[in-house]
C-alpha positions as CSV (number, residue, x, y, z in Angstrom):
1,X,0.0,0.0,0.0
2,X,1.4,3.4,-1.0
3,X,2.6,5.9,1.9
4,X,3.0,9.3,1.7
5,X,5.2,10.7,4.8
6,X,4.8,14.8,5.8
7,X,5.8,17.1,7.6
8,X,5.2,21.0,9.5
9,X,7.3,23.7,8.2
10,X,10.4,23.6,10.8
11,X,9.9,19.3,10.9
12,X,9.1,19.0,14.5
13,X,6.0,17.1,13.5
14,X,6.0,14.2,11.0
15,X,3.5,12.0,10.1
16,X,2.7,9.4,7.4
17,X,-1.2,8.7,5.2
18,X,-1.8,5.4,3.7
19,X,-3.2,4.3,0.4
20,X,-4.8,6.9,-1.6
21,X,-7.5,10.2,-0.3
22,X,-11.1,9.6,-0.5
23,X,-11.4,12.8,-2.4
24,X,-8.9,15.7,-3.6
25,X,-10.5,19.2,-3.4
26,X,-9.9,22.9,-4.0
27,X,-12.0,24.5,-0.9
28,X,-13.0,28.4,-1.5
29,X,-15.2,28.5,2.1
30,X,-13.9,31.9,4.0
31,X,-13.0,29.5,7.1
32,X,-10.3,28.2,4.9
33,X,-9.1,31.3,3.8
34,X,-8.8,32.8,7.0
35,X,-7.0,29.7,8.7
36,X,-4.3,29.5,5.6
37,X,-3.9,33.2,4.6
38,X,-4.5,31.8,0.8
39,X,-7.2,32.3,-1.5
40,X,-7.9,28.1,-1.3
41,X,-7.2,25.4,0.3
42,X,-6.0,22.1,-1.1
43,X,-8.0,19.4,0.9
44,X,-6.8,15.7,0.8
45,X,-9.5,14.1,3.0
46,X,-8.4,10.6,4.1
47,X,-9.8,8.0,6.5
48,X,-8.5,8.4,10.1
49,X,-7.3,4.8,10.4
50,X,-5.0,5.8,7.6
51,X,-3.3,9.0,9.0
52,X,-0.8,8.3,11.6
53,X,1.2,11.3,13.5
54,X,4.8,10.0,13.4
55,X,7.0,12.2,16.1
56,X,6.5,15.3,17.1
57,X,2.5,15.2,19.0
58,X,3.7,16.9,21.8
59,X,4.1,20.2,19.6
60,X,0.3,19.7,18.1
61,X,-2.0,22.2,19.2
62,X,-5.6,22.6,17.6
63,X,-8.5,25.1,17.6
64,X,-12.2,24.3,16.5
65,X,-13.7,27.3,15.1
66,X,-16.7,25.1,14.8
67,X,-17.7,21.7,16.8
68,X,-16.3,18.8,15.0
69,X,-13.9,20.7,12.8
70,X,-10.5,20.4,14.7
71,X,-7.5,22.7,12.6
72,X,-4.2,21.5,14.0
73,X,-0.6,23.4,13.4
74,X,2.6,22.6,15.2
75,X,3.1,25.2,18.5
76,X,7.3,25.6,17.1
77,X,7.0,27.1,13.8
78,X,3.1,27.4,13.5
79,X,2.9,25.2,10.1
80,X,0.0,23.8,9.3
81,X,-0.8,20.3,9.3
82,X,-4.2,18.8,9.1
83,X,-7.8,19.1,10.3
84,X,-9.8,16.5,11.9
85,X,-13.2,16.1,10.8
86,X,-13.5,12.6,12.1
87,X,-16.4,13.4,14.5
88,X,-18.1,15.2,11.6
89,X,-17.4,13.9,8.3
90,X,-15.8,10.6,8.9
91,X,-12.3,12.1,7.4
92,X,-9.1,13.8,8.7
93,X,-8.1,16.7,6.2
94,X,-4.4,16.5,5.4
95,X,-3.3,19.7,3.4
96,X,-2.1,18.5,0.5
97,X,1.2,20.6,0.7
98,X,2.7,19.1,3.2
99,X,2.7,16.2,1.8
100,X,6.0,15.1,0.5
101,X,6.0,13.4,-3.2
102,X,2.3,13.9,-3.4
103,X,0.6,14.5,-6.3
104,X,-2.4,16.8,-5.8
105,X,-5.1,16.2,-8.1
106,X,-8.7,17.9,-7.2
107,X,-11.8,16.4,-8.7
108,X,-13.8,19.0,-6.9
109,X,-14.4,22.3,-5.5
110,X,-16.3,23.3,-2.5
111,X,-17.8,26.4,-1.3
112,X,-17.2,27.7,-4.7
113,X,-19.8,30.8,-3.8
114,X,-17.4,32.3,-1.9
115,X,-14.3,32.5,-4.2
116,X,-11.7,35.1,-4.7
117,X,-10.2,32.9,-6.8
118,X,-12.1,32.2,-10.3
119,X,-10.6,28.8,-12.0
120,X,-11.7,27.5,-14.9
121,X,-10.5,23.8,-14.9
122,X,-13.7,22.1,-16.0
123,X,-14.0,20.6,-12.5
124,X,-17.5,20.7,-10.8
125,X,-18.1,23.5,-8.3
126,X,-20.3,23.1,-5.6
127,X,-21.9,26.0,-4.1
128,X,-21.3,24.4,-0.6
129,X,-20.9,20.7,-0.2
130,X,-21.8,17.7,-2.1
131,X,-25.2,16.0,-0.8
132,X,-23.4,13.3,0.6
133,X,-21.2,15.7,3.2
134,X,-24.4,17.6,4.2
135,X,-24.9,20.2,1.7
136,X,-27.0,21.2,-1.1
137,X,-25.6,19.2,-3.9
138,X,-26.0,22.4,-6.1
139,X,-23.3,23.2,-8.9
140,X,-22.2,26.5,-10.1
141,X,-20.9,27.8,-13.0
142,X,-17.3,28.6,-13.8
C-alpha cells in the first residue's frame, strides 16, 4: 500500500497517510481562507485509520472554530498540518502541501460561492458541499 510521509514547516511534526485520499478538493469557504492566509485550500481528505502522526504530537495544538472541525498546526513554527473532521465527516483533512511526493489532483471544488479565486479547470463546483457531506448538492458555473 502506497505511503506518503509529511511534515510541518520547521519538521518538528511528522506524520505518514496510507493508500490513496477519498477525495482531492480545491476549498473556496472563507474559514479556509482565514486559517491558511490563501485564496484556497487544497484538501486531501483521508480515513482516520489511515493518518498516523509519526514524532513530534507533543508540539500539536488545535483550535475548532466550529464543533467537529479540529484545525491542528505545530506550536514551534506554526505550520500547518491537518484538520480533523473525524467526528463530523468521517475524514481527517491533510493539506495537501505538506505532503511530500504527493501529487495533488482535485476532482472538486467546495464552497465555490465564496471564491476570490475564479478557475476555470472544467471541474464541478459546488456551491457548498456535495449532498453526501451535508450540503445542497448544487453546482455553479465557472
Amino acid at each position: 500500500m502506497t505511503k506518503y510521509n509529511g511534515n510541518c514547516l520547521c519538521g518538528s511534526v511528522k506524520f505518514e497517510v496510507e493508500g490513496e485520499p477519498h477525495v482531492m478538493a480545491v476549498c473556496h469557504c472563507t474559514i479556509c481562507r482565514s486559517w491558511s492566509a490563501s485564496p484556497v485550500n487544497g484538501a486531501s481528505l483521508w480515513k482516520p485509520e489511515n493518518f498516523k502522526v509519526t514524532s513530534g504530537k507533543e508540539y500539536l495544538q488545535n483550535y475548532s472554530y466550529s464543533e467537529g472541525h479540529k484545525r491542528t498546526w505545530c506550536s514551534k513554527c506554526g505550520g500547518h498540518v491537518f484538520t480533523d473532521h473525524a467526528e463530523t465527516y468521517g475524514f481527517v483533512d491533510v493539506y495537501a502541501s505538506v505532503l511530500n511526493n504527493f501529487k495533488f489532483i482535485p476532482a472538486l471544488h467546495l464552497n465555490y460561492e465564496n471564491t476570490i479565486l475564479p478557475m476555470k479547470d472544467g471541474l464541478p463546483k459546488f456551491k457548498n458541499f456535495p449532498e453526501d457531506f451535508g450540503g445542497s448538492g448544487e453546482t455553479m458555473n465557472e
